[in-house]
TIRO-2110 file (N, C-alpha, C; in Angstrom, 1 decimal):
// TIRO-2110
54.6, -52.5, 222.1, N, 1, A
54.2, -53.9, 221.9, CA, 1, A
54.0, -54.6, 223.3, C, 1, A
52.6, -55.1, 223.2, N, 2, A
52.7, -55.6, 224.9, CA, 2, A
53.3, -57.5, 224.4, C, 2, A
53.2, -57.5, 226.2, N, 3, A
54.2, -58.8, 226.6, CA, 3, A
54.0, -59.6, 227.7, C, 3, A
54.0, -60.4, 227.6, N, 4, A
54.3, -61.5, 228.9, CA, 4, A
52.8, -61.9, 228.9, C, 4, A
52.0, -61.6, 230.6, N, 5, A
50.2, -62.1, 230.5, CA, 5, A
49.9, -61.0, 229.5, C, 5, A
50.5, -59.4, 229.6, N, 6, A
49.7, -58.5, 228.5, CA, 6, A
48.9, -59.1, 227.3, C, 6, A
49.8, -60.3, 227.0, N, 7, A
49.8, -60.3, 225.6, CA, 7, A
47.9, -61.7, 225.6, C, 7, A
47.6, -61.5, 226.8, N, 8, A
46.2, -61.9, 226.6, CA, 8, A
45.4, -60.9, 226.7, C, 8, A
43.9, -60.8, 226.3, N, 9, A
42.8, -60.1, 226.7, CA, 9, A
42.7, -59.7, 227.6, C, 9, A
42.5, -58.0, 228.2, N, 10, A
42.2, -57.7, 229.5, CA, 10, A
40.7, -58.6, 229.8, C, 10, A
40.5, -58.7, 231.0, N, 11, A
38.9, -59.6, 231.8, CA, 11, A
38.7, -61.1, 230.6, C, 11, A
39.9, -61.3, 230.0, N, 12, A
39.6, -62.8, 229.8, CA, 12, A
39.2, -63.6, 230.3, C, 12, A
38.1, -64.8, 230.3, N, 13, A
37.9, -66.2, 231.1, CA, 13, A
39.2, -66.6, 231.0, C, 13, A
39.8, -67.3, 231.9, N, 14, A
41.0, -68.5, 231.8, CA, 14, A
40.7, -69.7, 232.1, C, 14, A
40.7, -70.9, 231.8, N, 15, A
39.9, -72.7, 232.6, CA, 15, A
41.2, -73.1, 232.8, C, 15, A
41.5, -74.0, 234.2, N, 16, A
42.8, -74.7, 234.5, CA, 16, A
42.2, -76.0, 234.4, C, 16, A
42.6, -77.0, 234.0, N, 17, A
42.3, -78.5, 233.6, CA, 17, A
43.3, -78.8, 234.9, C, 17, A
43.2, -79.3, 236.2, N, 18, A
43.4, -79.7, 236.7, CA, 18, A
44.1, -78.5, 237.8, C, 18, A
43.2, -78.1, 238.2, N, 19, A
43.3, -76.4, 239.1, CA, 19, A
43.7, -76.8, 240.4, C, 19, A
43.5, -78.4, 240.7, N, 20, A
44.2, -78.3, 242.4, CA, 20, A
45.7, -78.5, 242.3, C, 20, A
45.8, -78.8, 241.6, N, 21, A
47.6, -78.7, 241.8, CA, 21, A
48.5, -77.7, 242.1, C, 21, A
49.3, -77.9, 243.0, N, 22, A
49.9, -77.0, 243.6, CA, 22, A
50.8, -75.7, 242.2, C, 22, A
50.7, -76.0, 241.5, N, 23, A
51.3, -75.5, 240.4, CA, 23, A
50.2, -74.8, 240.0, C, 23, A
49.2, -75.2, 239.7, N, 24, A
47.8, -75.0, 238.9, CA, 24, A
46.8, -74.1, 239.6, C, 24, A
46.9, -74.3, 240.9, N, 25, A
46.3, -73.5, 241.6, CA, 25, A
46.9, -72.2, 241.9, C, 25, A
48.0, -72.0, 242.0, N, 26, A
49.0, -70.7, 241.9, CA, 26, A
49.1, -70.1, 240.9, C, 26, A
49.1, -70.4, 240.0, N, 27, A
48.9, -69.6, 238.5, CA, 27, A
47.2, -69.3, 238.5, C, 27, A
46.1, -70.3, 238.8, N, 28, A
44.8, -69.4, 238.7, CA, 28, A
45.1, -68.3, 239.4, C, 28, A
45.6, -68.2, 240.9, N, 29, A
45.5, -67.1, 241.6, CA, 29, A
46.0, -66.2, 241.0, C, 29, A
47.2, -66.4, 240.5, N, 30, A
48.0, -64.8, 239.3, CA, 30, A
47.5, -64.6, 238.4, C, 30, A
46.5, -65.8, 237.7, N, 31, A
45.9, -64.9, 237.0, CA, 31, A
44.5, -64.3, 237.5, C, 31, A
44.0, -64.4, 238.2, N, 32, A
42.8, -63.9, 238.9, CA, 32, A
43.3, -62.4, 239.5, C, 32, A
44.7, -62.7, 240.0, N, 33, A
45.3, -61.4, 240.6, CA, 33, A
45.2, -60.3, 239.3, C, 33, A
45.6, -60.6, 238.5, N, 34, A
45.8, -59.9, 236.7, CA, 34, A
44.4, -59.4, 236.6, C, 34, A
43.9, -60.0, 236.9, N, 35, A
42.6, -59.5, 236.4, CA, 35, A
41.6, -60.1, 235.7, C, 35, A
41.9, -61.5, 235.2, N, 36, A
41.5, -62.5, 234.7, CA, 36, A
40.0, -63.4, 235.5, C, 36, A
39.1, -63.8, 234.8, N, 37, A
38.0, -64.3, 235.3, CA, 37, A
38.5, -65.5, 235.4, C, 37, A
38.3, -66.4, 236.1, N, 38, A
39.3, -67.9, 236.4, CA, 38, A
38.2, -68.8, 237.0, C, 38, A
38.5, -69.7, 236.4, N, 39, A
37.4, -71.1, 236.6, CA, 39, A
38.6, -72.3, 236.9, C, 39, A
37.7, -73.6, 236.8, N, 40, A
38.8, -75.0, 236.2, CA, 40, A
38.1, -76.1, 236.9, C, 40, A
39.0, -76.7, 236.7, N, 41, A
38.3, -78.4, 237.3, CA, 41, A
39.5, -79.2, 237.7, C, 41, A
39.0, -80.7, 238.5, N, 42, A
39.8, -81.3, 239.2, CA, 42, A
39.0, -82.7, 239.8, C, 42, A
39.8, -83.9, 239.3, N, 43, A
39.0, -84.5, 239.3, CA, 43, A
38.7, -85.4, 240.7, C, 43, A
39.7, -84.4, 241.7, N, 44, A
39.9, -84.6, 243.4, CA, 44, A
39.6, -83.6, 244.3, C, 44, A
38.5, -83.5, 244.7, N, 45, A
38.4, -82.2, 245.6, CA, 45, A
39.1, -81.9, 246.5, C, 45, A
39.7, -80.8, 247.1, N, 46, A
41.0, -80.8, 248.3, CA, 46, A
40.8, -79.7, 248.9, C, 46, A
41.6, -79.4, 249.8, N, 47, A
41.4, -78.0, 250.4, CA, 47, A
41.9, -76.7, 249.8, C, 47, A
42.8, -77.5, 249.0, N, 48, A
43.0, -76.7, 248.0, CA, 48, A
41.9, -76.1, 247.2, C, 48, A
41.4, -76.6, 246.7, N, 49, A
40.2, -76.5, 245.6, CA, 49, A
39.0, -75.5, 246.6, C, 49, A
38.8, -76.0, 247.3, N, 50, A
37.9, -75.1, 248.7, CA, 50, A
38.4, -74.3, 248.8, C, 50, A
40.0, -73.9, 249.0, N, 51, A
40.6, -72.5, 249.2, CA, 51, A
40.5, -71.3, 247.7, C, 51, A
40.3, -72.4, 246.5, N, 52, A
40.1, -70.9, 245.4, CA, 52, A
38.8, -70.9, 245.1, C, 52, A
38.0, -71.7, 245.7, N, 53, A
36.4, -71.6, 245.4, CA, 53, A
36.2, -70.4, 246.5, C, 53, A
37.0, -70.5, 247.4, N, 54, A
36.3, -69.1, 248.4, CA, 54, A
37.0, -68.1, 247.8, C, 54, A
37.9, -67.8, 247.0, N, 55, A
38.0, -66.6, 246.8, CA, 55, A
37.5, -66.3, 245.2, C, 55, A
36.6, -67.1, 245.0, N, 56, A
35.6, -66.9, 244.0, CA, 56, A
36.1, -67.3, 242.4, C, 56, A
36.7, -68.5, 242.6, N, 57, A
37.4, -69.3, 241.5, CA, 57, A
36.1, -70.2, 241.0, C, 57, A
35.4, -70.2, 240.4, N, 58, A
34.5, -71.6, 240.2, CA, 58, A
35.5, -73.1, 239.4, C, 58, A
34.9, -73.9, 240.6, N, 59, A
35.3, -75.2, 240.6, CA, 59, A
34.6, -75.8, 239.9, C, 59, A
34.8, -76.9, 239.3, N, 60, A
34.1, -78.3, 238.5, CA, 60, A
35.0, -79.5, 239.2, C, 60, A
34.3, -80.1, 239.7, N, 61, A
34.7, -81.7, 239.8, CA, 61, A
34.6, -82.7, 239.0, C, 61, A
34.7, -82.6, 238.0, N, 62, A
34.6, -83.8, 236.7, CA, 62, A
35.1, -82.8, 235.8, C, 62, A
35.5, -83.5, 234.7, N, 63, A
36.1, -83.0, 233.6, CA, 63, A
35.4, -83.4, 232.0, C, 63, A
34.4, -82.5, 231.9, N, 64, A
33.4, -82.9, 231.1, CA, 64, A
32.8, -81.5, 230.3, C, 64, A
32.9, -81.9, 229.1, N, 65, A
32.7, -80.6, 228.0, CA, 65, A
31.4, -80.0, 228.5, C, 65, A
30.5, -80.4, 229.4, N, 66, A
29.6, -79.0, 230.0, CA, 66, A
30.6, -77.6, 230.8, C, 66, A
31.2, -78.6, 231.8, N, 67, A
32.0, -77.5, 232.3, CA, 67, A
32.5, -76.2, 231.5, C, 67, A
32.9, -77.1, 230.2, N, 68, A
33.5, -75.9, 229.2, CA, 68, A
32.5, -74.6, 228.7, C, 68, A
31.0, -75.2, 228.4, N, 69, A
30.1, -75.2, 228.0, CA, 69, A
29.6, -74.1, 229.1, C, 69, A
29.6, -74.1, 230.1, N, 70, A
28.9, -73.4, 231.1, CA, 70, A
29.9, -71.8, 230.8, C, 70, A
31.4, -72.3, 231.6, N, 71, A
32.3, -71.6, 232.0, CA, 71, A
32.4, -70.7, 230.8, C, 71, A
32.3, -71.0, 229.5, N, 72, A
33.2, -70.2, 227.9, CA, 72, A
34.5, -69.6, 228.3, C, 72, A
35.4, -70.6, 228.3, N, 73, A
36.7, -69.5, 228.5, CA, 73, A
37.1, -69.1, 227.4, C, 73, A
37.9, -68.2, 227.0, N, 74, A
38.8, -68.3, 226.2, CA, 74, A
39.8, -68.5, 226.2, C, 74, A
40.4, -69.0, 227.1, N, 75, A
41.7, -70.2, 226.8, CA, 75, A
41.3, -70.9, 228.5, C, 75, A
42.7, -72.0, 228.0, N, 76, A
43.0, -73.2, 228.7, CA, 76, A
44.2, -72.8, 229.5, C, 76, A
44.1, -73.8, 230.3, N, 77, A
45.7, -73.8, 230.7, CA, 77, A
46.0, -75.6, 231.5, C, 77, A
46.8, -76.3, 231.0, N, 78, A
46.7, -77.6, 231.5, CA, 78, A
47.9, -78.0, 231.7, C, 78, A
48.0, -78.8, 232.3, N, 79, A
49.7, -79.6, 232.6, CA, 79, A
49.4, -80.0, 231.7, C, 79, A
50.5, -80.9, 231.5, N, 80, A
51.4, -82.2, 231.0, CA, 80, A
50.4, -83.4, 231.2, C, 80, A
50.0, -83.2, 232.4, N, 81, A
49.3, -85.1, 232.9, CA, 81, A
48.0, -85.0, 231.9, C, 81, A
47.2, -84.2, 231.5, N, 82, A
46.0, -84.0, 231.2, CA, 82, A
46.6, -84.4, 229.6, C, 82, A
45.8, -85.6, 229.2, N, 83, A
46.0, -86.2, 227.9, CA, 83, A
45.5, -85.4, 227.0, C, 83, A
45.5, -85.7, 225.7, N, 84, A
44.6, -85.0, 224.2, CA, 84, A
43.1, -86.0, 224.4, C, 84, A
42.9, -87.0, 224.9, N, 85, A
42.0, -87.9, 225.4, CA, 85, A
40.9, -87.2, 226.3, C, 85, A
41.5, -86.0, 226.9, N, 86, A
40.3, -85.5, 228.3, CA, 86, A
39.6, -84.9, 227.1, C, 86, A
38.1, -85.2, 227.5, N, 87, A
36.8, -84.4, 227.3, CA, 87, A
37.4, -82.7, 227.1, C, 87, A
37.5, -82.5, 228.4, N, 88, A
37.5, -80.9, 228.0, CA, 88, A
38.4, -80.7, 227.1, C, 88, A
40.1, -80.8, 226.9, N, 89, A
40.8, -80.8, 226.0, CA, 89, A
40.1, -81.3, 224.6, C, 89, A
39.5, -82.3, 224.5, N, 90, A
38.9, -82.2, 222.8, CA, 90, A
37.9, -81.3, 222.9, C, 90, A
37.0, -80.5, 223.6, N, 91, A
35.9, -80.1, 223.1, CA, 91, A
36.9, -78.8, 222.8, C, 91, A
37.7, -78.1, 224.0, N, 92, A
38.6, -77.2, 223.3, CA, 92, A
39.3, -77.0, 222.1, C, 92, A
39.8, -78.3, 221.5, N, 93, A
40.4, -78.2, 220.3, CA, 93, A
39.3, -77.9, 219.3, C, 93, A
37.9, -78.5, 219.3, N, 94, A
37.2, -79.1, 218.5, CA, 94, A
36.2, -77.5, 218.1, C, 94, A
36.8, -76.4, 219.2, N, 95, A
36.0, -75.3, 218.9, CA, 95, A
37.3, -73.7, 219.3, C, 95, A
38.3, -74.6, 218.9, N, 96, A
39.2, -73.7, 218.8, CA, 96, A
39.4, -72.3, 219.6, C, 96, A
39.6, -72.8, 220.9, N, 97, A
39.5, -72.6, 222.1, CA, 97, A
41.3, -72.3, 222.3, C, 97, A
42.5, -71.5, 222.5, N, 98, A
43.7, -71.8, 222.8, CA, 98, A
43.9, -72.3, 224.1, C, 98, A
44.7, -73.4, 223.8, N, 99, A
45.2, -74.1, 224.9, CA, 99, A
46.4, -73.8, 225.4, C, 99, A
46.8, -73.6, 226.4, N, 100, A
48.6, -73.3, 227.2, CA, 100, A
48.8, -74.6, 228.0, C, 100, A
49.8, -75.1, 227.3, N, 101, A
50.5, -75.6, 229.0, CA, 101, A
51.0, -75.1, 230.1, C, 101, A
50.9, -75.6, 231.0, N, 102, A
51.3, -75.3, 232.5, CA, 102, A
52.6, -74.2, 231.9, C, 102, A
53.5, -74.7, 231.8, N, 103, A
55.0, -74.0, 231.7, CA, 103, A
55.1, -72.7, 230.1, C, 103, A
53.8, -73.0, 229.6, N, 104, A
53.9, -71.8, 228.2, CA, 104, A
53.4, -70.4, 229.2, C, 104, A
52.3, -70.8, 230.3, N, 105, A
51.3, -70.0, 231.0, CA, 105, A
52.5, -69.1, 232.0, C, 105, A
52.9, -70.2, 232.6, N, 106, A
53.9, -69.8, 233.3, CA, 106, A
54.8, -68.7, 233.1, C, 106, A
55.7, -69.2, 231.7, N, 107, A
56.2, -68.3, 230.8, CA, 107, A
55.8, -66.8, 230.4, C, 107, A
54.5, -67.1, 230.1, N, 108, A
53.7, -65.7, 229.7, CA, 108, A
54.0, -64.7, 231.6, C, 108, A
53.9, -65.3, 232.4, N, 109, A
53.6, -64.7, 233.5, CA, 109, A
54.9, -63.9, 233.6, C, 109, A
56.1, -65.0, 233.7, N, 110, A
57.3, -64.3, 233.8, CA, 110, A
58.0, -63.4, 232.8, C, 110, A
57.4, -63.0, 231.6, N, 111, A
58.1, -62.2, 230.8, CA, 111, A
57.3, -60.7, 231.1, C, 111, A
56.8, -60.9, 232.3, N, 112, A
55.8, -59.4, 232.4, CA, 112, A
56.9, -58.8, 233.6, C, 112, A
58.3, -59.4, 233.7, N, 113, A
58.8, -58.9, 235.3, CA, 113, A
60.2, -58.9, 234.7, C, 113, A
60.6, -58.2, 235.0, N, 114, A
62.6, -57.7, 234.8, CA, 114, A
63.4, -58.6, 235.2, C, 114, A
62.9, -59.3, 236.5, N, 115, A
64.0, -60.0, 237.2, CA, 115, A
63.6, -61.5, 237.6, C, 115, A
63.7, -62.6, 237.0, N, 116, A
62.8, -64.0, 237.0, CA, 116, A
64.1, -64.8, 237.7, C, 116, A
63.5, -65.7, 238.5, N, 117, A
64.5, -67.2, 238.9, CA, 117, A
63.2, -68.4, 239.0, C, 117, A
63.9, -68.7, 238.1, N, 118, A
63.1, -70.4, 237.8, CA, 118, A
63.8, -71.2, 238.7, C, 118, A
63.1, -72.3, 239.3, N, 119, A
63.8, -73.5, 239.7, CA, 119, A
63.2, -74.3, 239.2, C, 119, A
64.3, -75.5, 238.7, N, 120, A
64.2, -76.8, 238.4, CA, 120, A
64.9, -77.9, 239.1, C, 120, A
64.4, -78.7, 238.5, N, 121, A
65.2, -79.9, 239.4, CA, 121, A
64.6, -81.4, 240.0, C, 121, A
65.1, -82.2, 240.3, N, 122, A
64.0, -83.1, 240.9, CA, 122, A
64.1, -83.4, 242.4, C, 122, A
64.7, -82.8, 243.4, N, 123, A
64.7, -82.5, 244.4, CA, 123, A
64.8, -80.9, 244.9, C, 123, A
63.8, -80.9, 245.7, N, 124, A
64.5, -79.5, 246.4, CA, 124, A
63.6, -78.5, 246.4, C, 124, A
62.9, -78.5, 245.0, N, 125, A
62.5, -77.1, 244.1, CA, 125, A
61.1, -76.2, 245.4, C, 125, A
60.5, -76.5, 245.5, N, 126, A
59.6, -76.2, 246.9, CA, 126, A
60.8, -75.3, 247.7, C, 126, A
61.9, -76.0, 248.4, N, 127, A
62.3, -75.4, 249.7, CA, 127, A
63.3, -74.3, 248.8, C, 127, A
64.0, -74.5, 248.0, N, 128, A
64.5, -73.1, 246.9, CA, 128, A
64.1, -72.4, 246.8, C, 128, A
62.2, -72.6, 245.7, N, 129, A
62.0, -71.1, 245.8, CA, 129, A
61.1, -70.9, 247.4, C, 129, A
60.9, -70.9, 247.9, N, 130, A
60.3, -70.6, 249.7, CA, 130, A
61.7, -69.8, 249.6, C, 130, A
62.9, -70.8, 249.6, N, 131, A
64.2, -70.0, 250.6, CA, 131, A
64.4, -68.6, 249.1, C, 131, A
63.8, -68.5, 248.2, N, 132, A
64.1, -67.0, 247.4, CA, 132, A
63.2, -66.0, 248.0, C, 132, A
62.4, -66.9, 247.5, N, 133, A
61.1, -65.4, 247.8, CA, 133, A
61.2, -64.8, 249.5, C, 133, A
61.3, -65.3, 250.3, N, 134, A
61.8, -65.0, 251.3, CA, 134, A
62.9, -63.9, 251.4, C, 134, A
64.1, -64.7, 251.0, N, 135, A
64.9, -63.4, 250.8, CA, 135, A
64.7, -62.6, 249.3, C, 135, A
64.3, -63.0, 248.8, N, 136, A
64.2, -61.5, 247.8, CA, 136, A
62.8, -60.2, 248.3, C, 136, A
62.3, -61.4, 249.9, N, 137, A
61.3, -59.9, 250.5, CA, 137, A
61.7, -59.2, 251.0, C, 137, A
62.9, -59.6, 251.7, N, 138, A
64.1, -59.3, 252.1, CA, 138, A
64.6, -57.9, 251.6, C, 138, A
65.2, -58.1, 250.6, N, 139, A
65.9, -57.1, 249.9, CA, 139, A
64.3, -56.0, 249.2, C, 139, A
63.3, -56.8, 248.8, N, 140, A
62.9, -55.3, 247.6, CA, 140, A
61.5, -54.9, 249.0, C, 140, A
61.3, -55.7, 250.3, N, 141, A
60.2, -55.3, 250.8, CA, 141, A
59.2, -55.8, 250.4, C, 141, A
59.0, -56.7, 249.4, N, 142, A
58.2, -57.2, 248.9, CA, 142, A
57.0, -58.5, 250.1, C, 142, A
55.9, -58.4, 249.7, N, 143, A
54.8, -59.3, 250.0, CA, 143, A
55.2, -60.7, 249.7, C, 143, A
55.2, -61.5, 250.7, N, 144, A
55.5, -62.8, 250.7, CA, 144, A
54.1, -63.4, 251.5, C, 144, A
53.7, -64.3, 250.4, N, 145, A
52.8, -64.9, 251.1, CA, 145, A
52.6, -66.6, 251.3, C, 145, A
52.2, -67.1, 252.2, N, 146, A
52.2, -68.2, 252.7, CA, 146, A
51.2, -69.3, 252.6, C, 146, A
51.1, -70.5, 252.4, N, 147, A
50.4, -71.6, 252.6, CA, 147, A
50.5, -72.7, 253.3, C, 147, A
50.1, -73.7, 253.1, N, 148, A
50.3, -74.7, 253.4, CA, 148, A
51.4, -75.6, 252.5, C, 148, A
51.4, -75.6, 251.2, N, 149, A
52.4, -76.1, 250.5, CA, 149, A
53.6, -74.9, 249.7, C, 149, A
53.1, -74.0, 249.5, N, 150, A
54.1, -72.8, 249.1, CA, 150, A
54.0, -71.6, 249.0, C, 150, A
55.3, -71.0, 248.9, N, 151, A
55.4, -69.6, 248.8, CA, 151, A
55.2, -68.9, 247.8, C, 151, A
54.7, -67.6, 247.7, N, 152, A
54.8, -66.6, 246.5, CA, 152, A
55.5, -65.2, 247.2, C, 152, A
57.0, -65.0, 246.4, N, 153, A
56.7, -63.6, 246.1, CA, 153, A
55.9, -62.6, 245.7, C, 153, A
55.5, -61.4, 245.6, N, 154, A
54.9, -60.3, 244.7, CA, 154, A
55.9, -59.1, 245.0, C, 154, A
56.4, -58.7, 244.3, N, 155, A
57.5, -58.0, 244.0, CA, 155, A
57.1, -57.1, 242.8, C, 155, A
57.4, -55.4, 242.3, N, 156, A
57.1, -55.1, 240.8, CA, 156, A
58.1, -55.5, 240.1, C, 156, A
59.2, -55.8, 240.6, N, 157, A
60.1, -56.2, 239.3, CA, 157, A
60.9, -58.1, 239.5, C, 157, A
60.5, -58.3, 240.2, N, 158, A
60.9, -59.6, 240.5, CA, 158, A
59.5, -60.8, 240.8, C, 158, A
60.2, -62.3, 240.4, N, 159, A
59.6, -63.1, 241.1, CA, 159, A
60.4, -64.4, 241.0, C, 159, A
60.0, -65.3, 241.8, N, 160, A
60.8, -66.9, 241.7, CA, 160, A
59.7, -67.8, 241.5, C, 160, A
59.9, -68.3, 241.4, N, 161, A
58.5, -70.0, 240.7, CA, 161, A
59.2, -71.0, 240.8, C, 161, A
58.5, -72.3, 241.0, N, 162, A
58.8, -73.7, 240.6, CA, 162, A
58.7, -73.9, 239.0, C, 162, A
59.6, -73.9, 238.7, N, 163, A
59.8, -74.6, 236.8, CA, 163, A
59.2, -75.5, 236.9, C, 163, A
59.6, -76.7, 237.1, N, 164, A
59.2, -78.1, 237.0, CA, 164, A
60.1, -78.9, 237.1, C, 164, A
59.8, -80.3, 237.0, N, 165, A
60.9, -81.3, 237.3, CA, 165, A
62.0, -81.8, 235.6, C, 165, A
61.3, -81.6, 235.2, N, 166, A
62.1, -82.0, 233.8, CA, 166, A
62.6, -80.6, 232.7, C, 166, A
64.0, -80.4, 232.2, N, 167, A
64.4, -79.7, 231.7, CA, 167, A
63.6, -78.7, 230.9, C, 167, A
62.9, -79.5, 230.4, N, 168, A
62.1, -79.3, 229.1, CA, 168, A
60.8, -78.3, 229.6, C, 168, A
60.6, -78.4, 230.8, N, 169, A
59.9, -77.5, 231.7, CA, 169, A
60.0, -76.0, 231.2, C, 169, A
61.4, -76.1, 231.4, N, 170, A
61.9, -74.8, 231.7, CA, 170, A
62.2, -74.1, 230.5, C, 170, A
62.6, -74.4, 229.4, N, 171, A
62.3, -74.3, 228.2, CA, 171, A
61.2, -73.1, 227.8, C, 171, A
60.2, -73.8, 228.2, N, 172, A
59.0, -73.0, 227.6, CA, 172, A
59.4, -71.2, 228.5, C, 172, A
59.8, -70.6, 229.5, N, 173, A
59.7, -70.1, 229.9, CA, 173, A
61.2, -68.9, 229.5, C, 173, A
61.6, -69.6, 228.6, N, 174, A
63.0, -68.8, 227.5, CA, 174, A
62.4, -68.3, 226.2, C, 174, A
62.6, -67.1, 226.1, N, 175, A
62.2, -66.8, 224.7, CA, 175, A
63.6, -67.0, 223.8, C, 175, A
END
């Protein structure tokens, strides 16, 4: 029985409803790493957004049922902030398109790895996981990579993530 991202389509499209976020932008990259075709939108261009357009992420700057139209994903993936009101979110419902939130996506990611540490919290969570992934490169050798706002481990059996700031976050990421 597969599990975790398994449990999507190999070379799926994926669309992030608001892909510059530091949260949002890190999960396209894992899923792009997976093997995933990865698009999204953002209704703030940043250097963020310039940094996954170069690695061949297509961008949208408005949030408008063409985008969806162009892109055909087969699923979503959106925070919390992105209302049932956004354009793209109804055209998705309206043609039965599956939608993830931030923390269901997330979830899926982490049940593909043996050894998971979430952080939550409303302070802190940034310098936590930096100070894991770090040392968990520490111990397994693993690839630690760097930005301007955060860290990722890549580990085969491990990883750490930012949960989110509200309990309920973290939740989704418990089976």
């Amino acid at each position: 029985m597969q599990k975790g991202i398994d449990k999507l389509l190999a070379g799926s499209k994926i669309y992030f409803i608001g892909v510059g976020g530091i949260s949002m932008s890190g999960l396209a990259l894992l899923a792009q790493g997976y093997g995933f075709e990865v698009g999204g939108s953002d209704m703030n261009p940043s250097e963020r957004t310039e940094m996954l357009a170069s690695k061949g992420i297509k961008i949208y700057n408005t949030q408008v049922e063409e985008n969806l139209i162009e892109f055909k994903p087969d699923y979503i993936v959106k925070t919390a902030a992105i209302l049932p009101t956004n354009k793209e979110v109804k055209y998705a419902l309206d043609n039965d398109i599956t939608i993830f939130d931030r923390s269901e996506f997330l979830g899926l990611i982490t049940e593909s790895y043996k050894q998971v540490i979430n952080v939550s919290g409303t302070h802190g969570k940034t310098t936590t996981t930096s100070m894991l992934s770090v040392s968990l490169s520490f111990k397994r050798s693993a690839k630690v990579e760097m930005s301007k706002n955060s860290f990722r481990c890549s580990a085969s059996s491990s990883i750490s993530s930012k949960a989110g700031i509200l309990p309920r976050h973290s939740l989704a990421l418990v089976n």
